[in-house]
GUKE-176718 format. One record per residue: residue number from 1; residue in one letter; z negated, y negated, x of N, C-alpha, C in turn; chain. Coordinates in Angstrom, 3 decimals, always signed. Layout:
GUKE-176718
{node NUM, 'a', {Z, Y, X}, {Z, Y, X}, {Z, Y, X}, 'A'} ...
end
This chain:
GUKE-176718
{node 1, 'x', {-22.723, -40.392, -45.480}, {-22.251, -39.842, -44.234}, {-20.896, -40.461, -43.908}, 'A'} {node 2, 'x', {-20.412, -41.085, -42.688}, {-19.754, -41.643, -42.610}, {-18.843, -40.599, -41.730}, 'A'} {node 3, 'x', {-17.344, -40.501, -42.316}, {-16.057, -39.432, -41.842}, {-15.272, -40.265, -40.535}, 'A'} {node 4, 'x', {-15.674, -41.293, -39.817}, {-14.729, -42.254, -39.412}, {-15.317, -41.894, -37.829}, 'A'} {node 5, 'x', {-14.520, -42.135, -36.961}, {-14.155, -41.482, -35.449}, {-14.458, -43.010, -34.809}, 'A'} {node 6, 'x', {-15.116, -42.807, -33.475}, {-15.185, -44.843, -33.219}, {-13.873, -44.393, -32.117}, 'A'} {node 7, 'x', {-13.492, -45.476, -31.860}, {-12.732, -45.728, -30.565}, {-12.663, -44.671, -29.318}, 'A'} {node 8, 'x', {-13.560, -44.570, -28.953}, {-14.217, -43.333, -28.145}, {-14.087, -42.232, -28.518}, 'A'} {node 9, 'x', {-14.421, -41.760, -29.498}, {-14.075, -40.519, -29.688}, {-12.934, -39.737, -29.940}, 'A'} {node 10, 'x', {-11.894, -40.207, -30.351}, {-10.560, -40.550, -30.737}, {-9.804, -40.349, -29.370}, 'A'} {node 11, 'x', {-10.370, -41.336, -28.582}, {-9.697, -41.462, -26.913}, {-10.018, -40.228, -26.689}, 'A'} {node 12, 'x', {-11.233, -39.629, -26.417}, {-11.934, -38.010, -25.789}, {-10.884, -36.831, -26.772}, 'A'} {node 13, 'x', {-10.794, -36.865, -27.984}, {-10.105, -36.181, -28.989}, {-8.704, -36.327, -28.359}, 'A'} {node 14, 'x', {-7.842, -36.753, -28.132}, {-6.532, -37.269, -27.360}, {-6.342, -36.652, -26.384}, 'A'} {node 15, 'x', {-7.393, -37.038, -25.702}, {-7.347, -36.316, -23.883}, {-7.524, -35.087, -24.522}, 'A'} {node 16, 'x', {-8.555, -33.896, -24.878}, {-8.302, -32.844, -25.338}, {-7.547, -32.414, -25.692}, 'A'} {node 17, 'x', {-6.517, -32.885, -26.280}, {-5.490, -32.336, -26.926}, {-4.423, -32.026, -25.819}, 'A'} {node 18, 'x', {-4.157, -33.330, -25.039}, {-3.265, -33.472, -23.769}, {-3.276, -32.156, -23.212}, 'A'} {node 19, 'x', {-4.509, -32.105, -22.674}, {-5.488, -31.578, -21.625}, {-4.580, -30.009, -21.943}, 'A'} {node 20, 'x', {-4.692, -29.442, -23.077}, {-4.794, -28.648, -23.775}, {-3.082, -28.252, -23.680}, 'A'} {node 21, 'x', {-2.519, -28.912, -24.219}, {-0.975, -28.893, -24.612}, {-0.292, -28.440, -22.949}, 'A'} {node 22, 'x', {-0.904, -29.923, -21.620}, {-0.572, -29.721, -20.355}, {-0.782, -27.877, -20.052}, 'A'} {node 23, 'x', {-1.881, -27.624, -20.160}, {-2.304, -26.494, -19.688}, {-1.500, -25.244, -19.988}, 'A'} {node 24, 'x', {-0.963, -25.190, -21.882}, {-0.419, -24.515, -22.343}, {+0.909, -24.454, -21.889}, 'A'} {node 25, 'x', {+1.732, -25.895, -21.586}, {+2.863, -25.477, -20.338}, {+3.215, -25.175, -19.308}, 'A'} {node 26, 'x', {+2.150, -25.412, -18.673}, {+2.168, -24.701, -17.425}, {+1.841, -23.403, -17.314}, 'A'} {node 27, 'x', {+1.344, -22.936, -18.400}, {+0.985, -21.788, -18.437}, {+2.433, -20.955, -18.595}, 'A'} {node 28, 'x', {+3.169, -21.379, -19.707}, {+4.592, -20.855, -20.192}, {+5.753, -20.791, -19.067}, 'A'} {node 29, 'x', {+5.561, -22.446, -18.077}, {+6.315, -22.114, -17.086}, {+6.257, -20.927, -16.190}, 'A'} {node 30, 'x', {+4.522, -20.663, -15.581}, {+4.329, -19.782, -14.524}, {+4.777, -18.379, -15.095}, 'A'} {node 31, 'x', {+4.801, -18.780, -16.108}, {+5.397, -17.109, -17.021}, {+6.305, -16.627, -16.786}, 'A'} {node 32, 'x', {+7.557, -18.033, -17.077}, {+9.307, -17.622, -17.052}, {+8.952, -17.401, -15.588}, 'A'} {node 33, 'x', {+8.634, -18.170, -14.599}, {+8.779, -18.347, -13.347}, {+8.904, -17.156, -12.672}, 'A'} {node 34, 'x', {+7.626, -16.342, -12.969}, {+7.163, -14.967, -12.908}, {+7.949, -13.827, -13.310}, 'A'} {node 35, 'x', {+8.333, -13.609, -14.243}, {+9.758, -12.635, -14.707}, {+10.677, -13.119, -13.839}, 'A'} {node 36, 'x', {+11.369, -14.488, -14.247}, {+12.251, -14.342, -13.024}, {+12.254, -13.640, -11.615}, 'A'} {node 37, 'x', {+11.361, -13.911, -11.348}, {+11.224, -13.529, -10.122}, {+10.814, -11.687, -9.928}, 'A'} {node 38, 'x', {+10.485, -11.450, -11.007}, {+10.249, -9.654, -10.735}, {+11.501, -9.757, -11.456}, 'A'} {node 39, 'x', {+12.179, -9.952, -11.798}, {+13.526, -9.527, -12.617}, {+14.640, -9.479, -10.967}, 'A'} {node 40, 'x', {+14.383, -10.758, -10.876}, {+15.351, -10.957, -9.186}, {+14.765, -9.791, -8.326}, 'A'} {node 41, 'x', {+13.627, -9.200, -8.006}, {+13.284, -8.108, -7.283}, {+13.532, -7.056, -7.393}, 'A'} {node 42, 'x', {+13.413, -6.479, -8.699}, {+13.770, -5.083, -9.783}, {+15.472, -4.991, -9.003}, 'A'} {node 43, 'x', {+16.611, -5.686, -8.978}, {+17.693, -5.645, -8.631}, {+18.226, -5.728, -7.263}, 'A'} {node 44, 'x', {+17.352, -5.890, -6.383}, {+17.477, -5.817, -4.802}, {+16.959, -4.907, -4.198}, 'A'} {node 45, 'x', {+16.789, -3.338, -4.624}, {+15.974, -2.648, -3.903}, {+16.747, -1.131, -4.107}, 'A'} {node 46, 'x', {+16.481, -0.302, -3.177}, {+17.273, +0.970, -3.499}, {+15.727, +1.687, -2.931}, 'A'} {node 47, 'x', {+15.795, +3.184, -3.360}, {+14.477, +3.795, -3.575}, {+14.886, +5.014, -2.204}, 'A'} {node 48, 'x', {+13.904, +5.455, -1.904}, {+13.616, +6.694, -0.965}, {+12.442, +7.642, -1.415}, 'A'} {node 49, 'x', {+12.520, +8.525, -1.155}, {+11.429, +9.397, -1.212}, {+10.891, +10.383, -0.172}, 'A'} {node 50, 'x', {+9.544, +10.605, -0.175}, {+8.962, +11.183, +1.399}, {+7.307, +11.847, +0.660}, 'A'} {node 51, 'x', {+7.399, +13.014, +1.291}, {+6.826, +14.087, +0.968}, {+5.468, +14.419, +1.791}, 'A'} {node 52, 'x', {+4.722, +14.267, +1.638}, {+3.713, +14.545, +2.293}, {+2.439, +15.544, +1.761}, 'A'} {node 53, 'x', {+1.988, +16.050, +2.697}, {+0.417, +17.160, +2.243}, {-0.673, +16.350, +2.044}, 'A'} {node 54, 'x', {-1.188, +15.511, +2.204}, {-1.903, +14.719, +1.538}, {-1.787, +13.132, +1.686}, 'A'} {node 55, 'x', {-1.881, +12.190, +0.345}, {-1.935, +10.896, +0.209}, {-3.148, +10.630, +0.179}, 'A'} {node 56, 'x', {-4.452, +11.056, +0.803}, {-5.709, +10.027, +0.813}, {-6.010, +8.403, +0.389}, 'A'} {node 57, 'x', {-5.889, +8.221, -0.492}, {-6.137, +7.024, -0.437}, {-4.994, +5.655, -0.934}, 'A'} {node 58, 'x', {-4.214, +6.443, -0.845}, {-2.739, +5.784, -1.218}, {-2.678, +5.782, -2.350}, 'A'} {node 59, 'x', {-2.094, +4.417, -2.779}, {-1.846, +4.650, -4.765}, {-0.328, +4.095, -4.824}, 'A'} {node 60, 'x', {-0.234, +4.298, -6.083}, {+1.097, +3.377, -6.402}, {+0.778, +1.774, -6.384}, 'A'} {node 61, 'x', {+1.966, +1.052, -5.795}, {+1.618, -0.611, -5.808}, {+1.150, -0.668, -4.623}, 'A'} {node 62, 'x', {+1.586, +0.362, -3.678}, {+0.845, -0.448, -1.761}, {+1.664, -0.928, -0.885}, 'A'} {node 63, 'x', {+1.851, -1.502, +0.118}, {+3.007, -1.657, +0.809}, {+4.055, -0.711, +1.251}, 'A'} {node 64, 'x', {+5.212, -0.912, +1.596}, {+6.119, +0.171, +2.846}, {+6.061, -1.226, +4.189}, 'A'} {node 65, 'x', {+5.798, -0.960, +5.096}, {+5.956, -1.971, +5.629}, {+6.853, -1.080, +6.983}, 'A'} {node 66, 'x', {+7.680, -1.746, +7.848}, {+8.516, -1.947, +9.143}, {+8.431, -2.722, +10.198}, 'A'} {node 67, 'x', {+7.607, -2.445, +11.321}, {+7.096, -3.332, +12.424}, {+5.814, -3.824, +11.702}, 'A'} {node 68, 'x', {+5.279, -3.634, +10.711}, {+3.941, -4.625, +10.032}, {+4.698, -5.590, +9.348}, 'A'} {node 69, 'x', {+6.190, -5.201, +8.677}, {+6.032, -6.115, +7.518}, {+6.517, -5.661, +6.404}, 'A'} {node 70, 'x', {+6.152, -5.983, +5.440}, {+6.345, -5.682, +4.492}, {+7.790, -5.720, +3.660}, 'A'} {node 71, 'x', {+8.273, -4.250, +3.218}, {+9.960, -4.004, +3.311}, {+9.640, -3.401, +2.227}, 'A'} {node 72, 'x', {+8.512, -3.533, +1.026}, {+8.579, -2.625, -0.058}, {+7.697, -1.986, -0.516}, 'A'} {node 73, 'x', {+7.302, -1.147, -1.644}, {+5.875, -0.950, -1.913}, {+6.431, +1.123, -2.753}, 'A'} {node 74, 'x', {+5.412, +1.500, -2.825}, {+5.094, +2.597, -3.279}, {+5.742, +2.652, -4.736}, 'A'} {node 75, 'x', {+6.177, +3.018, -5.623}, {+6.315, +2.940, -6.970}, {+5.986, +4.262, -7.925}, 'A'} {node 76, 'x', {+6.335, +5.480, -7.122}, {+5.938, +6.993, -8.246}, {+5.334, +7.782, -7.246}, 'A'} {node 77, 'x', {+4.400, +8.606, -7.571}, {+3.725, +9.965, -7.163}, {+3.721, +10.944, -7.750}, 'A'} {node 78, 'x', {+4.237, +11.975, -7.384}, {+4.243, +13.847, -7.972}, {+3.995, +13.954, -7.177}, 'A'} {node 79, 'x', {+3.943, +15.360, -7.677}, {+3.491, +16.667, -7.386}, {+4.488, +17.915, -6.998}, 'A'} {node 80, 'x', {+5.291, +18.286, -6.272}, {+6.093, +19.246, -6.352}, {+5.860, +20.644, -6.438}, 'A'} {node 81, 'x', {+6.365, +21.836, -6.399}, {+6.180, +22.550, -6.927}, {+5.434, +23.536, -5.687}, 'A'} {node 82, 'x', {+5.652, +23.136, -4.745}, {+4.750, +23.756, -3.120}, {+3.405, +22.840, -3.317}, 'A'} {node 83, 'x', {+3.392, +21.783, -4.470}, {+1.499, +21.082, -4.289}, {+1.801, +20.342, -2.829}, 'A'} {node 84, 'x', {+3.170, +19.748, -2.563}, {+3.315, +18.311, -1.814}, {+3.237, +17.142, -2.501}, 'A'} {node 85, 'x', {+2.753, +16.008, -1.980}, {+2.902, +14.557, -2.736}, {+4.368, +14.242, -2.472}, 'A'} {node 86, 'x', {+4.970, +13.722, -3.146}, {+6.108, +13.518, -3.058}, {+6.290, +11.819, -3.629}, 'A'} {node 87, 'x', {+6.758, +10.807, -2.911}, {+6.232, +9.743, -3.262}, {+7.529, +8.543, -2.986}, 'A'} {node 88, 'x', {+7.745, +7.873, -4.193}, {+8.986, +7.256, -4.509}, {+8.787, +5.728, -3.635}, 'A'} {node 89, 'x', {+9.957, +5.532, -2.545}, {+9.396, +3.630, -1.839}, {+10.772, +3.386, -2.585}, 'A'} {node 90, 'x', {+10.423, +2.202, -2.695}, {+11.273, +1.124, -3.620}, {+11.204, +0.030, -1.970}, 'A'} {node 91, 'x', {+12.707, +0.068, -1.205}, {+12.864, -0.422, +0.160}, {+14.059, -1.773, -0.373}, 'A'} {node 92, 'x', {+13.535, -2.703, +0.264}, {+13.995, -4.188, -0.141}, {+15.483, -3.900, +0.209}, 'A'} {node 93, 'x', {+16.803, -4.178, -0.820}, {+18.259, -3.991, -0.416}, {+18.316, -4.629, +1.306}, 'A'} {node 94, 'x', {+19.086, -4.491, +2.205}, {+19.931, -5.294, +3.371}, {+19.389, -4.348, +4.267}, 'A'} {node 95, 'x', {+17.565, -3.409, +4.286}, {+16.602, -2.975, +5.234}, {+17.353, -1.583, +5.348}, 'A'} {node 96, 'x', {+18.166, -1.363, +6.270}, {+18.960, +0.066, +6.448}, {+17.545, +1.042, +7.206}, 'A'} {node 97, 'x', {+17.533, +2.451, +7.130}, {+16.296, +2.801, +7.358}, {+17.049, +4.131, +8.083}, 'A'} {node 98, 'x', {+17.113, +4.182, +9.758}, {+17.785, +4.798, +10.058}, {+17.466, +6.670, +9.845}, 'A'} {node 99, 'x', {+18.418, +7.343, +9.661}, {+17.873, +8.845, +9.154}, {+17.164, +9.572, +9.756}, 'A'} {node 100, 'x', {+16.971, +9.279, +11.273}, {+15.356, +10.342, +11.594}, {+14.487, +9.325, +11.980}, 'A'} {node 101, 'x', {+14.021, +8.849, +11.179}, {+12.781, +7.757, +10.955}, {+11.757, +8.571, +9.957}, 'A'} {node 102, 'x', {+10.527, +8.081, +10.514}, {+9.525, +8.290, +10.004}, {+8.656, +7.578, +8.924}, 'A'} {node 103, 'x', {+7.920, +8.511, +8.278}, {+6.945, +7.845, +7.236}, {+5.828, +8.188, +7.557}, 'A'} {node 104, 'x', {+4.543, +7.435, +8.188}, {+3.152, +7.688, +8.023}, {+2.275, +7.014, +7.549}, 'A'} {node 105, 'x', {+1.242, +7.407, +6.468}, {+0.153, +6.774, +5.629}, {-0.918, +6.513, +6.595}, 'A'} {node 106, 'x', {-1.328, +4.944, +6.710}, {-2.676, +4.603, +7.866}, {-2.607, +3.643, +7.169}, 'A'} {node 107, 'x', {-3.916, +2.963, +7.518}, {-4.828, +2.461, +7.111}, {-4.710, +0.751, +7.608}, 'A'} {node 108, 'x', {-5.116, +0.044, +7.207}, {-5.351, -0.964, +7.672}, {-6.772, -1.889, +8.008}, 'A'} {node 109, 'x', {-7.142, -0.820, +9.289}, {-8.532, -1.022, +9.734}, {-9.120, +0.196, +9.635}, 'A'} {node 110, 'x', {-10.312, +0.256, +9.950}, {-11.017, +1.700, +9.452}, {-11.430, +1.795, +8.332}, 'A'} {node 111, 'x', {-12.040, +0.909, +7.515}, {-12.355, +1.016, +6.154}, {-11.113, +0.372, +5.458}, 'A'} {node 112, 'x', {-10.125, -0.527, +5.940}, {-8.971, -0.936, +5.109}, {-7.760, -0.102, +4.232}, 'A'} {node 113, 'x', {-7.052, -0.781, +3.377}, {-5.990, -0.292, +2.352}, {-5.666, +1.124, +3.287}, 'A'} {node 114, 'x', {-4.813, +1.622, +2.454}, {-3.843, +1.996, +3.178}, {-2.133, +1.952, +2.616}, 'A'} {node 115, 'x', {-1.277, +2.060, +3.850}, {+0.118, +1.612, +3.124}, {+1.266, +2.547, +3.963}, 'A'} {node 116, 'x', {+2.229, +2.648, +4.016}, {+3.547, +3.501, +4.896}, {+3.535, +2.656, +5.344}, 'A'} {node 117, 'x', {+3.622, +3.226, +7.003}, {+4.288, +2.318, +8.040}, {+5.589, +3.324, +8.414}, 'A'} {node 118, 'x', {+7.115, +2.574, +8.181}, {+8.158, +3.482, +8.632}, {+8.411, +2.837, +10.367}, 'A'} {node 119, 'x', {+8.700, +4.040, +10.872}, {+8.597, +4.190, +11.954}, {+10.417, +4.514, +12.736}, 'A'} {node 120, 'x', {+10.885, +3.402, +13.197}, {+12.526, +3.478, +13.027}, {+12.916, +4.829, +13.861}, 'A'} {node 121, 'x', {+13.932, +5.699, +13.783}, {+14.718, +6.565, +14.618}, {+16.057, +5.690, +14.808}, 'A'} {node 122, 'x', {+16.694, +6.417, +16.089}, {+17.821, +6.109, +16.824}, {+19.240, +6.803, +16.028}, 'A'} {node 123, 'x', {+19.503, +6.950, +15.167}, {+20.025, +7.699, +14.374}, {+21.355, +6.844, +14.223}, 'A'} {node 124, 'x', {+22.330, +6.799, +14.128}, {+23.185, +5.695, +13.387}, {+24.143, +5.485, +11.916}, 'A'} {node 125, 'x', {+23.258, +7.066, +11.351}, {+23.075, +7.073, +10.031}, {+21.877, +6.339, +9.512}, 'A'} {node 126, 'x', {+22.266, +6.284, +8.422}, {+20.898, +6.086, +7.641}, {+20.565, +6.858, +6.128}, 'A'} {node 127, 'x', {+19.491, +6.500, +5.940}, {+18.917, +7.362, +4.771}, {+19.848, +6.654, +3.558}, 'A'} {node 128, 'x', {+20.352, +7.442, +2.610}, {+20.799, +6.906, +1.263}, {+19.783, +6.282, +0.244}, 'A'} {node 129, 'x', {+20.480, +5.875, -0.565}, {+19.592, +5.613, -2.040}, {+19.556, +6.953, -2.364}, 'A'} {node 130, 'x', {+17.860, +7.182, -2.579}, {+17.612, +8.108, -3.475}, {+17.379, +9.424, -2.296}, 'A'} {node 131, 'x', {+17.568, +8.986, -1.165}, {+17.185, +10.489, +0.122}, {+15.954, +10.381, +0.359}, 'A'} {node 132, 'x', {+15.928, +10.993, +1.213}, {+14.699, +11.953, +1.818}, {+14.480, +11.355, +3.039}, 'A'} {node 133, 'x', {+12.719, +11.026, +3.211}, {+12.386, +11.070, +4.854}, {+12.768, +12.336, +5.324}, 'A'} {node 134, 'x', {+13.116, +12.709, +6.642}, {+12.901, +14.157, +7.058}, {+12.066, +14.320, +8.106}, 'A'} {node 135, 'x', {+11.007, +13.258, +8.256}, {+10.028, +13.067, +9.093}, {+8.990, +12.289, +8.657}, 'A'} {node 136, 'x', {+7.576, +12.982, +7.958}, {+6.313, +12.384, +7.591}, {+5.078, +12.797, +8.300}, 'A'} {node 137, 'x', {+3.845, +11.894, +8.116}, {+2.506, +12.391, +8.697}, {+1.584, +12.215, +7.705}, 'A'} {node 138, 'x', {+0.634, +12.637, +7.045}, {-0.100, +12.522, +6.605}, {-1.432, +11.904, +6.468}, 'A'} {node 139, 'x', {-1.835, +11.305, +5.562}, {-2.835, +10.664, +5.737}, {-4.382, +11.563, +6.375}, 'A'} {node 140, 'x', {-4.803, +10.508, +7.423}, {-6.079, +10.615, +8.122}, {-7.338, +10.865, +7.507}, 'A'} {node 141, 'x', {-8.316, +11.455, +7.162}, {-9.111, +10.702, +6.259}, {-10.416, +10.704, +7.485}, 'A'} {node 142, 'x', {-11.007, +9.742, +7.452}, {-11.963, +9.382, +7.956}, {-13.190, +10.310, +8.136}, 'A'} {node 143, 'x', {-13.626, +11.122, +6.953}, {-14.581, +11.798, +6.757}, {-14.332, +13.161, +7.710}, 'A'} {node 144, 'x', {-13.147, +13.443, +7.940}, {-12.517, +15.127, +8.944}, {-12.582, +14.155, +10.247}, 'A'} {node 145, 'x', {-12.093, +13.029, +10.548}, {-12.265, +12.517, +11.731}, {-13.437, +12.377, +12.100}, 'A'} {node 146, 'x', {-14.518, +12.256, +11.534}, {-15.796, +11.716, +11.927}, {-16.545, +13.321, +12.263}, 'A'} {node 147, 'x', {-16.264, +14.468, +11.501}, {-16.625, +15.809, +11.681}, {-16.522, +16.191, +12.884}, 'A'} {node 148, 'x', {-14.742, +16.240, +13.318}, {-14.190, +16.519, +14.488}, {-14.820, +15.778, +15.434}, 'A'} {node 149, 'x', {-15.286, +14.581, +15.547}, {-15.902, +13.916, +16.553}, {-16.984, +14.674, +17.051}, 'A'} {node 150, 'x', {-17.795, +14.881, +15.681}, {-19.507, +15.229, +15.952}, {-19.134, +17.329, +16.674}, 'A'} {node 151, 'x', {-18.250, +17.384, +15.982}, {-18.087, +18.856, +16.388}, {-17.607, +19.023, +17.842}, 'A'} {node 152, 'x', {-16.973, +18.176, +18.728}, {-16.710, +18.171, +19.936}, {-17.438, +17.773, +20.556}, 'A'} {node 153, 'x', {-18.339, +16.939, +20.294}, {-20.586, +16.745, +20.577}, {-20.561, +17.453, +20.719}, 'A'} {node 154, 'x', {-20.975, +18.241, +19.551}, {-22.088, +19.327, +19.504}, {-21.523, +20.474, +20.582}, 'A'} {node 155, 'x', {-20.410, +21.102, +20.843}, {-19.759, +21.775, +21.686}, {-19.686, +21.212, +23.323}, 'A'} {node 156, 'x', {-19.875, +20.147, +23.445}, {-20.170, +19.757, +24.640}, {-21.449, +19.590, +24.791}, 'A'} {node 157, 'x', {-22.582, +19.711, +23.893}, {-23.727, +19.429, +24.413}, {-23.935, +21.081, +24.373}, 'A'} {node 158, 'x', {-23.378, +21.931, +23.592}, {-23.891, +23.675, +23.836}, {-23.274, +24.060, +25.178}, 'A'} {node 159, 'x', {-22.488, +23.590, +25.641}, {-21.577, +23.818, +27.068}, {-22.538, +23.337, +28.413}, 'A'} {node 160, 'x', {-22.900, +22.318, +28.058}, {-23.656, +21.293, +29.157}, {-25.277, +22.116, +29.008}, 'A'} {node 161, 'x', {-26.183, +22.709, +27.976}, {-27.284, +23.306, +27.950}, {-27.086, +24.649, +28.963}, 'A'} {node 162, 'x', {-25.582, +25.330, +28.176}, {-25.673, +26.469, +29.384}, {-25.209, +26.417, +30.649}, 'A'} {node 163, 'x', {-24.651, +25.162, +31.017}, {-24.017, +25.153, +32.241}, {-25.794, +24.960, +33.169}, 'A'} {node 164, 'x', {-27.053, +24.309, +32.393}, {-27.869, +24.232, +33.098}, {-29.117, +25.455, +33.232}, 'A'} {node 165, 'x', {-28.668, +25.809, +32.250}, {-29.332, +27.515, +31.940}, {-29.340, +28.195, +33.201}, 'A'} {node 166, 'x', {-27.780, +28.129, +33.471}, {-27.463, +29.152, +34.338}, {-27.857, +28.690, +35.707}, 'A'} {node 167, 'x', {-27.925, +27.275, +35.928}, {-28.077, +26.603, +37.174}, {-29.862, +26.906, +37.248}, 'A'} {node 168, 'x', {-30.481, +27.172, +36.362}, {-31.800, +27.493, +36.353}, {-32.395, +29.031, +36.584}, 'A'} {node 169, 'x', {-31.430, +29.593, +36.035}, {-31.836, +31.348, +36.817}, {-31.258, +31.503, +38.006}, 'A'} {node 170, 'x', {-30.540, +30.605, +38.667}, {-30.223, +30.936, +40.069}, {-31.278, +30.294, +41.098}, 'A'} 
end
């Protein structure tokens, strides 16, 4: 049995190795790259919190967005002691968020995410690190909207039967 590698195989054995080594640094770079960069984020942000009766659909890790853009994401959810969601935004440092501004959970689309859209007030305070919306809405859920629809049917079609009822015994 012969132990000896020809020319060729040696070359293919080489490139593998390359192949291999390349991959493994780039891998290490996108790494540091990556911390850096949540490390640089972790330090530019001051937090708010906003209270709402129900988060449908909302998790931690969704946007805060301002005009439709994105100024920050969700980070904690409780529970308070009235059984409100009470829900921590982590708001990008420089984004002043004036104090009677709003927070409402919608959707993006009808079946899409959902995320806070803050909604600016005329205020020329603003909210602190670590305050309070003092103005929220609650999330929609699709399934009570679609009820309410069929239930204002059905009430207009029982309205419209007797409006002809009656037009029929006269």
């Amino acid at each position: 049995m012969n132990n000896t590698y020809s020319k060729e195989e040696i070359h293919s054995i080489r490139v593998g190795i390359y192949t291999i080594l390349i991959i493994a640094l780039l891998s290490v770079v996108y790494m540091v790259r990556r911390n850096v960069a949540l490390h640089n984020e972790e330090s530019s942000h001051y937090s708010l919190k906003a209270r709402f009766g129900r988060t449908d659909g909302l998790s931690v890790g969704d946007p805060v967005r301002l005009a439709g853009v994105d100024i920050g994401k969700v980070i904690d959810a409780e529970i308070d002691p009235n059984y409100k969601a009470v829900l921590t935004l982590e708001i990008k440092d420089g984004i002043n968020i004036p104090s009677d501004s709003s927070a409402s959970i919608v959707s993006d689309g009808v079946l899409g995410s959902k995320y806070i859209e803050i909604e600016p007030g005329g205020e020329e305070e603003y909210i602190p690190d670590d305050g309070e919306f003092a103005y929220t809405q609650d999330a929609m859920v699709l399934e009570e909207l679609l009820d309410r629809i069929i239930g204002i049917g059905k009430s207009k079609r029982k309205k419209d039967e007797n409006v002809v009822e009656v037009q029929d015994d006269e």
